[in-house]
C-alpha positions as CSV (number, residue, x, y, z in Angstrom):
1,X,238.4,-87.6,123.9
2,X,236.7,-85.6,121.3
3,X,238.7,-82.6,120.3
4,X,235.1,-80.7,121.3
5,X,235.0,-81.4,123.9
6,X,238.3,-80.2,124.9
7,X,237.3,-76.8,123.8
8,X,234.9,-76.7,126.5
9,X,237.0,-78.3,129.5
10,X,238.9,-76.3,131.9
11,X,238.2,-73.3,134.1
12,X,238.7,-70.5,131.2
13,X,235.2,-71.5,129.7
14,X,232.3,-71.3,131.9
15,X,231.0,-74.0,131.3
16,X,233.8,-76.0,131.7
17,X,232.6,-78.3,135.3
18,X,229.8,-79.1,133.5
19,X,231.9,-80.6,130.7
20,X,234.0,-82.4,133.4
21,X,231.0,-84.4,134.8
22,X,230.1,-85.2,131.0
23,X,233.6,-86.5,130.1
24,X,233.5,-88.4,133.4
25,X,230.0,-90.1,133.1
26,X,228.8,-87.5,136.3
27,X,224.9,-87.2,136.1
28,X,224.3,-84.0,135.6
29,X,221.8,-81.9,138.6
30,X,219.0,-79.8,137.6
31,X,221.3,-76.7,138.7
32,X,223.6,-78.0,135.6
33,X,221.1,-78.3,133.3
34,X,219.5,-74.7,134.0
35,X,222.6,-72.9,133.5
36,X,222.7,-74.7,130.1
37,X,219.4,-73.5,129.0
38,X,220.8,-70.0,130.2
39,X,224.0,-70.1,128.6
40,X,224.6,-68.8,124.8
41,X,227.3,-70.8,124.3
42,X,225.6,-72.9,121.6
43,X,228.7,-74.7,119.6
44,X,229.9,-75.9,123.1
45,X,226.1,-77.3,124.5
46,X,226.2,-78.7,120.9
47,X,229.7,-80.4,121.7
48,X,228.6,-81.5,125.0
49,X,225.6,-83.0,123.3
50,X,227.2,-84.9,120.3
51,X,230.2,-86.5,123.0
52,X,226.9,-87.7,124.8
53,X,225.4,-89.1,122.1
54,X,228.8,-91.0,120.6
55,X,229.4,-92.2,124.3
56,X,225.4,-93.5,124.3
57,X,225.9,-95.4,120.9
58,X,228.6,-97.5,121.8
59,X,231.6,-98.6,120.1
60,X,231.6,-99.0,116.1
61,X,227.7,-97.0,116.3
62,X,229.2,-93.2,116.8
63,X,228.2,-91.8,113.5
64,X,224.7,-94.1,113.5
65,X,221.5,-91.9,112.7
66,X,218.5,-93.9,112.9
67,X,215.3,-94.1,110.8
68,X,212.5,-96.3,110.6
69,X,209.5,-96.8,107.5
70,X,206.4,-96.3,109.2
71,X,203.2,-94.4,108.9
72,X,200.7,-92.8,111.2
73,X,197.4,-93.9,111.6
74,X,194.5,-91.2,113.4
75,X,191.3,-93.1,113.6
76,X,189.2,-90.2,115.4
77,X,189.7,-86.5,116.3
78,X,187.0,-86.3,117.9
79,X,187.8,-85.3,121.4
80,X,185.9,-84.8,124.9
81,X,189.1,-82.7,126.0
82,X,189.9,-79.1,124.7
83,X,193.5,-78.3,125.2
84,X,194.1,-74.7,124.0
85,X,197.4,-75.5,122.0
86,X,195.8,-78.5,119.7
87,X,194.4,-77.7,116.3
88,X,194.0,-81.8,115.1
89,X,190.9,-82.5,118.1
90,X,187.4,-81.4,116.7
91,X,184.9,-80.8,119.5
92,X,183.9,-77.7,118.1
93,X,184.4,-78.1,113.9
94,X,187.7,-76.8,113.5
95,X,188.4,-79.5,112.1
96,X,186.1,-81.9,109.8
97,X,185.2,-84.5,112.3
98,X,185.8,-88.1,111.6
99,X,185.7,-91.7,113.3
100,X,186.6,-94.5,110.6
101,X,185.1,-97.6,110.7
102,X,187.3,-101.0,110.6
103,X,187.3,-101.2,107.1
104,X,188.1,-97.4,106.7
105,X,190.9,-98.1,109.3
106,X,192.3,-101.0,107.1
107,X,191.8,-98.9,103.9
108,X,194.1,-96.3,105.3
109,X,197.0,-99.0,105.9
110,X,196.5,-101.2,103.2
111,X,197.7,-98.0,100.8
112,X,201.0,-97.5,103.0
113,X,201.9,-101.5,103.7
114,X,201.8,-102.0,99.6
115,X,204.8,-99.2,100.4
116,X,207.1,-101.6,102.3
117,X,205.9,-100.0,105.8
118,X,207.0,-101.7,108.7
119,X,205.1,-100.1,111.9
120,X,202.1,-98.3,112.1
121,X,202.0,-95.4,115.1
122,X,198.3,-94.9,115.8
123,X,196.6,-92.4,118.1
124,X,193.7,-90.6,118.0
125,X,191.0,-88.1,120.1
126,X,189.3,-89.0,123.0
127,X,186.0,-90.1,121.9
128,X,183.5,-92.3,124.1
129,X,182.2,-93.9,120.2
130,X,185.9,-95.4,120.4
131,X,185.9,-97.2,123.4
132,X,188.0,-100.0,124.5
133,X,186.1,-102.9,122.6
134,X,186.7,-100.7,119.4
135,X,190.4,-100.5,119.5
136,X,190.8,-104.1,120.4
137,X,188.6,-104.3,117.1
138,X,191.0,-102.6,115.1
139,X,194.2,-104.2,116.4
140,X,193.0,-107.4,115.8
141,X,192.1,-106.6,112.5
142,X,195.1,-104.9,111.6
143,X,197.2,-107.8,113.1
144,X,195.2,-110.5,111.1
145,X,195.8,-108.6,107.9
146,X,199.2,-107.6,108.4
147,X,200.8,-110.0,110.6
148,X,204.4,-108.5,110.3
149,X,203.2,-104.8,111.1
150,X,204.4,-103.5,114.5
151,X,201.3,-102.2,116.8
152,X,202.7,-98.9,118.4
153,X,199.6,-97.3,119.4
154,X,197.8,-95.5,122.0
155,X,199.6,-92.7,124.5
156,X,199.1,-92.8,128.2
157,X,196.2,-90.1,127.8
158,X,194.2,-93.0,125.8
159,X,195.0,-95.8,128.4
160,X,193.5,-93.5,131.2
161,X,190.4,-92.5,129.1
162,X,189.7,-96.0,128.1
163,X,190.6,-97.7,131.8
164,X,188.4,-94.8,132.9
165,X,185.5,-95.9,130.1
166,X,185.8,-99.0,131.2
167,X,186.1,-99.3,135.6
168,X,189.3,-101.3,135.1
169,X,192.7,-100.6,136.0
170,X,195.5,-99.2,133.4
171,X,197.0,-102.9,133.5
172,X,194.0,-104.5,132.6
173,X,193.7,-102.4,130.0
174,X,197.0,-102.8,128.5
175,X,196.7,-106.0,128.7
176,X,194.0,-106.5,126.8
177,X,195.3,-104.4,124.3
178,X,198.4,-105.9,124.1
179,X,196.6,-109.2,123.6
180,X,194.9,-107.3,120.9
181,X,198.2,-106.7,119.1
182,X,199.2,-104.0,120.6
183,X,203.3,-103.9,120.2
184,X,204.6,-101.0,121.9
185,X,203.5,-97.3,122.9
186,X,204.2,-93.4,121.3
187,X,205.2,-91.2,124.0
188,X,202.3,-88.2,123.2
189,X,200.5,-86.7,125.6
190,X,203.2,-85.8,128.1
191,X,203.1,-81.8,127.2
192,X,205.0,-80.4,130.0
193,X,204.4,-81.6,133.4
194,X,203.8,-78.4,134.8
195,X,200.9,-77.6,136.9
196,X,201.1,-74.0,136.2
197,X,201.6,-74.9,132.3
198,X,199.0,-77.0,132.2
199,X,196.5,-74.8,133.9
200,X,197.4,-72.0,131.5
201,X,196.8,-74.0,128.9
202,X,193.5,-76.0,129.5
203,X,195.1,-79.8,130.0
204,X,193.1,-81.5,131.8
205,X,193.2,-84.5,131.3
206,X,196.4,-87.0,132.3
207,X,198.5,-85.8,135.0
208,X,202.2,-86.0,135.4
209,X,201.5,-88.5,137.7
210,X,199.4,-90.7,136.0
211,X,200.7,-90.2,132.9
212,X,203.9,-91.5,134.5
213,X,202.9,-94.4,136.3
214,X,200.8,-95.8,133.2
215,X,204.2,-95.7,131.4
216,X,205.3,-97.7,134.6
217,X,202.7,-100.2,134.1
218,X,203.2,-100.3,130.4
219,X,207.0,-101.3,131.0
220,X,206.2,-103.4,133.8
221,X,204.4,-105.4,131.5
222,X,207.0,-106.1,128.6
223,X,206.1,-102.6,126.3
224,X,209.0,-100.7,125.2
225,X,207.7,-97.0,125.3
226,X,208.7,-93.1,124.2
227,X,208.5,-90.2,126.0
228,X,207.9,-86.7,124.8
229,X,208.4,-82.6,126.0
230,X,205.9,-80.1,124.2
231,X,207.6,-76.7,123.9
232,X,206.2,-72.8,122.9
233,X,203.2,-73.4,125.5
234,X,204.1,-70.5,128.0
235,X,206.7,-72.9,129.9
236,X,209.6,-71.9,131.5
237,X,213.5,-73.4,131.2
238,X,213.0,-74.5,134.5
239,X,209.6,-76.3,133.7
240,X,211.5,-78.2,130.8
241,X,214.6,-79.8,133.2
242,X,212.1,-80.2,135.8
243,X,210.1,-82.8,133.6
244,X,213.1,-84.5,132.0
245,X,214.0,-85.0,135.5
246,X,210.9,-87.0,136.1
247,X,211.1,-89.0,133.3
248,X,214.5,-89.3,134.3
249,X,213.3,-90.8,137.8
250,X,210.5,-92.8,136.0
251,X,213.3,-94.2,134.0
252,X,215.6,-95.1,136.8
253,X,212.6,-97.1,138.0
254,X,211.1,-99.3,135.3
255,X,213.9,-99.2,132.4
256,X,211.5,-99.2,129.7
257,X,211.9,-95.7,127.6
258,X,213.4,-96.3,124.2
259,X,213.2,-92.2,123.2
260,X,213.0,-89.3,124.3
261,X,211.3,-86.6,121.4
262,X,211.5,-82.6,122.0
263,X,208.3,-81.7,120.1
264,X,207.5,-77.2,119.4
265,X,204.0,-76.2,119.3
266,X,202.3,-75.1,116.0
267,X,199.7,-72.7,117.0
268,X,197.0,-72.2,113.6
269,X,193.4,-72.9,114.6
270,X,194.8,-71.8,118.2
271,X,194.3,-68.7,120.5
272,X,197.7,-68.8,122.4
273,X,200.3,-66.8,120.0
274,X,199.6,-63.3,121.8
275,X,200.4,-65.5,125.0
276,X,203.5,-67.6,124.7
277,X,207.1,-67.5,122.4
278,X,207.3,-69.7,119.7
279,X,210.6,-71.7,120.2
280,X,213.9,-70.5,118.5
281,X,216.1,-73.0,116.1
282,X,218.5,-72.2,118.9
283,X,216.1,-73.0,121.9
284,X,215.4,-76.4,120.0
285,X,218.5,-77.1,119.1
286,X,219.2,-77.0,123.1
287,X,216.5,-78.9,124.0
288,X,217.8,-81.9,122.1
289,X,221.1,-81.3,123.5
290,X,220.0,-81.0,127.0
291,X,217.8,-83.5,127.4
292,X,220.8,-85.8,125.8
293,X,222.9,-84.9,128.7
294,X,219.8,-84.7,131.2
295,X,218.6,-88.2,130.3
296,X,221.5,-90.3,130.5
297,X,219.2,-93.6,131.2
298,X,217.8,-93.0,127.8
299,X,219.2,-94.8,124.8
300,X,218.0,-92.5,121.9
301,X,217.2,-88.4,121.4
302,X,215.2,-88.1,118.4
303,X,215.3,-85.2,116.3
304,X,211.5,-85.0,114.9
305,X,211.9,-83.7,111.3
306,X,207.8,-83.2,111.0
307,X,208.1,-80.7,113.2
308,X,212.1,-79.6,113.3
309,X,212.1,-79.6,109.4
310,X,214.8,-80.9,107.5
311,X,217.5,-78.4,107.8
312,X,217.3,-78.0,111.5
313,X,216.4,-81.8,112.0
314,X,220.0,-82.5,110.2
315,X,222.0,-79.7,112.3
316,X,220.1,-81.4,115.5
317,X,221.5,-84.8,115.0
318,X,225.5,-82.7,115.4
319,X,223.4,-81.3,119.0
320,X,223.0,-85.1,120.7
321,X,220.1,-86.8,118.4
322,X,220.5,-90.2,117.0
323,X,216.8,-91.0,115.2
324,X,215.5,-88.8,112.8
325,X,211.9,-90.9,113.0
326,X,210.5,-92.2,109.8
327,X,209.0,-91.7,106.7
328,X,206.0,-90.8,108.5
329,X,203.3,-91.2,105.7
330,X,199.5,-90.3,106.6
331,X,200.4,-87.6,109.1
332,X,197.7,-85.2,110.3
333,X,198.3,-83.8,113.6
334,X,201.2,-81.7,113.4
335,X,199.6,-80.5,109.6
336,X,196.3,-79.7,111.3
337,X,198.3,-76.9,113.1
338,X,200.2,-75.4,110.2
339,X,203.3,-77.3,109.8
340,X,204.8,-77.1,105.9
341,X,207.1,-79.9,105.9
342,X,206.3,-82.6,103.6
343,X,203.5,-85.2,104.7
344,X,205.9,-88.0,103.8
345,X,209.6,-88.5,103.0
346,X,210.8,-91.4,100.6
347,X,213.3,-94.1,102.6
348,X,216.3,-92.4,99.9
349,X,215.6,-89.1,101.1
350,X,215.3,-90.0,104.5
351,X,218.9,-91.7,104.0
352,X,220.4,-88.3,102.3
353,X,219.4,-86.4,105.0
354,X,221.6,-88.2,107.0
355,X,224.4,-88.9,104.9
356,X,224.9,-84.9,104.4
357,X,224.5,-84.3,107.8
358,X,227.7,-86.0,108.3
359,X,226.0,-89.8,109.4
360,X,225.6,-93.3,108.6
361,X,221.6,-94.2,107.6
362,X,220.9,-97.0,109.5
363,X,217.2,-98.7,109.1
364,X,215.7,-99.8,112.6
365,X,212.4,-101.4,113.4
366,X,210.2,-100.1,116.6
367,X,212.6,-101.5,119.1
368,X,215.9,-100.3,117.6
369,X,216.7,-103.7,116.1
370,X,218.8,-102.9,113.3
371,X,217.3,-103.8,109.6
372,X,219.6,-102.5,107.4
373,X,223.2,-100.5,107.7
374,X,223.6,-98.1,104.7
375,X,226.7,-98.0,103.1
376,X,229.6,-95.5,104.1
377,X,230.2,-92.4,102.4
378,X,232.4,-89.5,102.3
379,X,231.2,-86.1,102.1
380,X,232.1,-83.0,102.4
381,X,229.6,-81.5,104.9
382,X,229.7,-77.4,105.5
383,X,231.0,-76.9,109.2
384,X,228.7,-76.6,111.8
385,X,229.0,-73.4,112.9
386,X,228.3,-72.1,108.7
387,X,225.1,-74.3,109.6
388,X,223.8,-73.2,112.9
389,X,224.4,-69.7,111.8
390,X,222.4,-70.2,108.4
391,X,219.2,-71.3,111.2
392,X,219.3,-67.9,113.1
């Protein structure tokens, strides 16, 4: 037992039951999880969250940290929904508005495959010019060119739109897709669950429910796929367990979630600040740790360094996370709303990240099949607490 983790056991500390049902593989309630949103013990949620994620890993894997060489890939933003928090849509010209052509599509990969890229994550608006012919289009032609490429593509939002375009049913649509090329699917588009949040904030398109069950389907059907939480969008600690609890459910169901990714909200080209908190380091830092201990049918927490940043990305992988994504070259959505963190990260500065957060790089494809295991190192790494403080 992690020396930790017996800082936190017992009756003295407060949180000490809750650390009793972690050390004994107890799934945690959604009574358990509020009280760790609510408590400000940090360094013992963080210690809860790193035994979680050494236990999830398996024996030999503790100190992996995962990362994969990948780029994004947005053929539209041109959207027919308006949700108030998103600055990368362009309904209205906040944006330059854009829909690429095939051969603009393949232009834009062919500069990051001559890279060594190894999946390609593609999403994009909700625009009728890009129907369901026109993906299959593009996958097909991105498949012929670049066989080896993984396909992870299209979030539940775009299945509904297109099944919607289209009359048929989300499994026809995936299937078609998948026959396309399609290889797996992103987890976008969840936001919070919410009603209330969702009103608030103008989502309407994919609900919970849907959004849900097409993740069902997808699974059903052979697709490994990610889920994701959207904080700093008026919603409440209570919203937040209540919709890792349904993906917990979902989970229990069909088996197929890979990852679960806490994303903040960037708010330029918004109207929201004056109505909701931006997120704390320290509220993000729980969120990776709770939802580690909340989704205990998940293999991997990803800590999102596009959005995190560096710094807190690193102290996040001590909090429960095991994936700090990829090099993530082409990306516009997160930029689009004022995020400063570099538009790419080179496969060596991925791995240093790592290493001087205390881990092992370890190079993964889409489906966590291992590619490379970097070779050991011994830092010395400032202790955790020096680094959590430096973040507040």
């Amino acid at each position: 037992m992690a020396v930790v983790l017996e800082n936190v056991l017992g009756k003295a500390n407060p949180l000490g039951d809750i650390a009793q049902k972690v050390y004994d593989g107890v799934r945690l309630t959604r009574e358990d999880a509020i009280r760790l949103y609510k408590s400000d013990d940090i360094m013992a949620i963080g210690a809860l969250g790193e035994y979680a994620r050494k236990r999830a890993a398996g024996p030999g894997r503790e100190k992996y940290v995962y990362y994969i060489h990948n780029m994004h890939l947005n053929p539209t933003n041109m959207c027919v929904q308006t949700c108030r928090f998103c600055s990368y849509a362009n309904p209205t010209g906040k944006n330059p508005s854009y829909t690429w052509s095939i051969d603009q599509v393949l232009d834009a990969a062919r500069r990051n495959v001559e890279l060594g890229i190894h999946e390609i994550h593609m999403v994009g608006g909700l625009n009728p010019a890009c129907n369901l012919d026109y993906y299959e289009e593009v996958l097909k032609a991105l498949k012929a060119e670049f066989p080896h490429i993984h396909m992870k593509a299209m979030t539940a939002v775009e299945i509904e739109y297109l099944a919607d375009l289209e009359g048929i049913s989300y499994e026809e649509t995936l299937k078609r897709l998948m026959a396309a090329g399609l290889g797996s699917m992103p987890g976008g588009g969840a936001e919070i669950f919410d009603d209330g949040v969702r009103e608030r904030m103008a989502v309407n398109k994919t609900t919970a429910a849907v959004w849900l069950e097409i993740h069902g389907v997808a699974h059903n059907l052979g697709l490994k796929t990610n889920a994701t939480m959207l904080t700093g969008i008026s919603e409440t600690e209570e919203n937040k367990v209540d919709h890792m609890l349904q993906l917990r459910e979902q989970q229990d169901k069909t088996g197929g979630f890979q990852c679960f990714i806490p994303l903040k909200c960037y708010y330029d080209g918004t109207n929201i600040q004056e109505e909701v908190t931006e997120p704390t380091a320290i509220d993000l830092l729980k969120d990776v740790a709770i939802s580690r201990l909340v989704l205990d049918n998940f293999p991997h927490i990803k800590a999102y360094w596009i959005q995190l940043g560096e710094t807190l990305a690193q102290v996040a992988l001590s909090f429960g996370a095991d994936d700090l994504d990829g090099t993530i070259a082409e990306e516009k959505i997160t930029h689009a709303a004022g995020a400063t963190t570099p538009l790419q990260l080179a496969k060596e500065r991925m791995e240093e990240l790592i290493y001087t957060a205390g881990y092992l790089p370890v190079e993964r494809d889409t489906v966590y099949n291992i590619k490379r295991v970097a070779e050991a190192k011994t830092l010395t790494i400032p202790p955790l607490e020096q680094r959590v403080a430096a973040l507040c």
